[in-house]
N, C-alpha and C positions, 0 to 999 in steps of 0.2 A: 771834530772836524774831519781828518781823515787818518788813515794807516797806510803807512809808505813803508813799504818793505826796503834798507841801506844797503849799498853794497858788501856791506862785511855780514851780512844773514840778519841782522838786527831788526827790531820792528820797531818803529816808530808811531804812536797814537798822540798827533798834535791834536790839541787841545783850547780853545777857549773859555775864561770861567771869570764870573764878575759883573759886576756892572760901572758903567763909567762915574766916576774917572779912574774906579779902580778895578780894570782889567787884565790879568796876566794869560800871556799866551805861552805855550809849553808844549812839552810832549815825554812822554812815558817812552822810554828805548829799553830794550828789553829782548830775550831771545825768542823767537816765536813759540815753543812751547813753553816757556815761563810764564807769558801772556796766555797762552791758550787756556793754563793751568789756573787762571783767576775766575771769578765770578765776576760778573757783571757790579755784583754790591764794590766787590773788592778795588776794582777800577775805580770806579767814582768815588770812595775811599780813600784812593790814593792822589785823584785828582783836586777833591776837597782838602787834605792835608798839608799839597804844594801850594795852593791857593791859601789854605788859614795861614800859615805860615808865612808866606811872602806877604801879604798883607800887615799881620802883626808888625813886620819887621820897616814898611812903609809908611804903614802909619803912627809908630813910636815917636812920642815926644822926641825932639830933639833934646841931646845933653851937652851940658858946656865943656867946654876942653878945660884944660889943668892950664891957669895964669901963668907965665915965666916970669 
């Protein structure tokens, strides 16, 4: 989507990834040479992994609570 530089030097790389109904929207914060310092692979690595992750965790079976 885009990169918005925060006011505290931070860079921000929001992000959208998914397809409906399961779209998470996000962003990678990060200090501008830590980001500089990535690859191109390495980003979309990272954004693939917030995205697997968040996913898993949405579409888990639900479990039953403990009966009192």
């Amino acid at each position: 989507m885009a990169i918005v530089y925060l006011d505290d030097g931070s860079l921000s790389d929001r992000f959208e990834i998914g397809t409906e109904p399961f779209v998470l929207k996000d962003a990678l914060v990060m200090h501008p040479d830590a980001y500089a310092a990535l690859t191109e692979d390495e980003i979309a690595a990272m954004k693939q992994a917030r995205y697997d992750n968040w996913l898993a965790i949405v579409t888990a079976p639900a479990t039953d609570l403990p009966q009192e």
